[in-house]
C-alpha positions as CSV (number, residue, x, y, z in Angstrom):
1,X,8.6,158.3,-51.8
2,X,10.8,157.0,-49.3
3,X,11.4,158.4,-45.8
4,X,15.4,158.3,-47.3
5,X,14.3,160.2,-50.2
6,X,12.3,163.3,-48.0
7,X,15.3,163.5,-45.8
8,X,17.8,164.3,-48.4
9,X,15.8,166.4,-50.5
10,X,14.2,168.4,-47.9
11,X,17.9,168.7,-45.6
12,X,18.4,172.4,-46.1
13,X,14.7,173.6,-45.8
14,X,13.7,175.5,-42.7
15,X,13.4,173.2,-39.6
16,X,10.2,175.2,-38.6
17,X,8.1,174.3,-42.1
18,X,5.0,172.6,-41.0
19,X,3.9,169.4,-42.7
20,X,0.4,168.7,-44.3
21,X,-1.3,166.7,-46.9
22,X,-4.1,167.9,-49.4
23,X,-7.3,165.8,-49.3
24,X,-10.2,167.2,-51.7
25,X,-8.4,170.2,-52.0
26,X,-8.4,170.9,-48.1
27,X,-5.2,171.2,-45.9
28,X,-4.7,168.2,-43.6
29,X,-2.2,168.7,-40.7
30,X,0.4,165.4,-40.5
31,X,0.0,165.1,-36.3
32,X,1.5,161.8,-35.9
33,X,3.7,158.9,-37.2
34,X,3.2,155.2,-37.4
35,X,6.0,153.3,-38.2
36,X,5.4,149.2,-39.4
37,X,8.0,147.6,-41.3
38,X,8.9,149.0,-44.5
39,X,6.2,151.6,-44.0
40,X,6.1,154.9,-42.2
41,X,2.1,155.8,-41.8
42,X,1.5,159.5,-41.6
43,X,-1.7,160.2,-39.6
44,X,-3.5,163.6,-40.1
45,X,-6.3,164.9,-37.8
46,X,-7.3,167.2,-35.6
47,X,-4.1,169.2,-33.6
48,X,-1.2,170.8,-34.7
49,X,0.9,169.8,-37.4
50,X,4.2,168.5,-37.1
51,X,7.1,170.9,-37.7
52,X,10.1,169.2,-40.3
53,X,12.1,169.4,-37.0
54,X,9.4,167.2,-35.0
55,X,9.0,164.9,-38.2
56,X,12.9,164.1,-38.2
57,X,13.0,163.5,-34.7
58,X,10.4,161.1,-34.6
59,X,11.6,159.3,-38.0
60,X,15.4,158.7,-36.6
61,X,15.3,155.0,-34.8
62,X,13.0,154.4,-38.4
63,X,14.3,152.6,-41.5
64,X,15.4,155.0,-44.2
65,X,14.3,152.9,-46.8
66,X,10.6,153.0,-45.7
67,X,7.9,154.1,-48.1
68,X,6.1,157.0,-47.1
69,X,2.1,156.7,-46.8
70,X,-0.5,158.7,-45.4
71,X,-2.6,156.5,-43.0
72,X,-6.3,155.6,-44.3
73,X,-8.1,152.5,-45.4
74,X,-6.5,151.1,-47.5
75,X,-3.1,153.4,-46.9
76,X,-2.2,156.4,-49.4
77,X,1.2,156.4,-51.1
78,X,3.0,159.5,-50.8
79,X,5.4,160.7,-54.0
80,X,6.4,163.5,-53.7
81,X,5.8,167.1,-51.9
82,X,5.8,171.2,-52.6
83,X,6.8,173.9,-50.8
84,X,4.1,176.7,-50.1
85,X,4.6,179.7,-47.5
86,X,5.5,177.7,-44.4
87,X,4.3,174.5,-45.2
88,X,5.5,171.6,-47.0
89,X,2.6,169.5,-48.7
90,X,2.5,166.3,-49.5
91,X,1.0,164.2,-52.2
């Protein structure tokens, strides 16, 4: 998915929808950004998640056509996402 992509699908969600990942059926928290070229590396850990609001404001100086992964040895392609109550999951 690319960061162009989210942005345009996700425009008229609630700016206050938290962002996470699912990892061995577990919630990860997206708590930081990593942008490198044509890549935008999502980093998950310990903290609070990043709100859409946050994740926009970070992602604005980025370039739109950058793939979305999540970051981890080797990195994880992201492809899509799904709305649950207040969150938005991606995967």
């Amino acid at each position: 998915m690319r960061l162009i992509d989210f942005n345009r699908s996700t425009i008229d969600l609630h700016p206050a929808l938290r962002l996470y990942w699912e990892r061995d059926h577990q919630l990860q928290p997206i708590t930081d950004l990593q942008p490198g070229g044509q890549r935008l590396l999502l980093v998950s850990g310990p903290g609070h998640p990043l709100t859409l609001d946050q994740f926009r404001a970070r992602c604005q100086q980025i370039d739109p056509h950058a793939s979305l992964f999540i970051a981890a040895e080797p990195p994880i392609r992201l492809y899509g996402y799904r709305l649950v109550p207040h969150q938005i999951l991606l995967g």
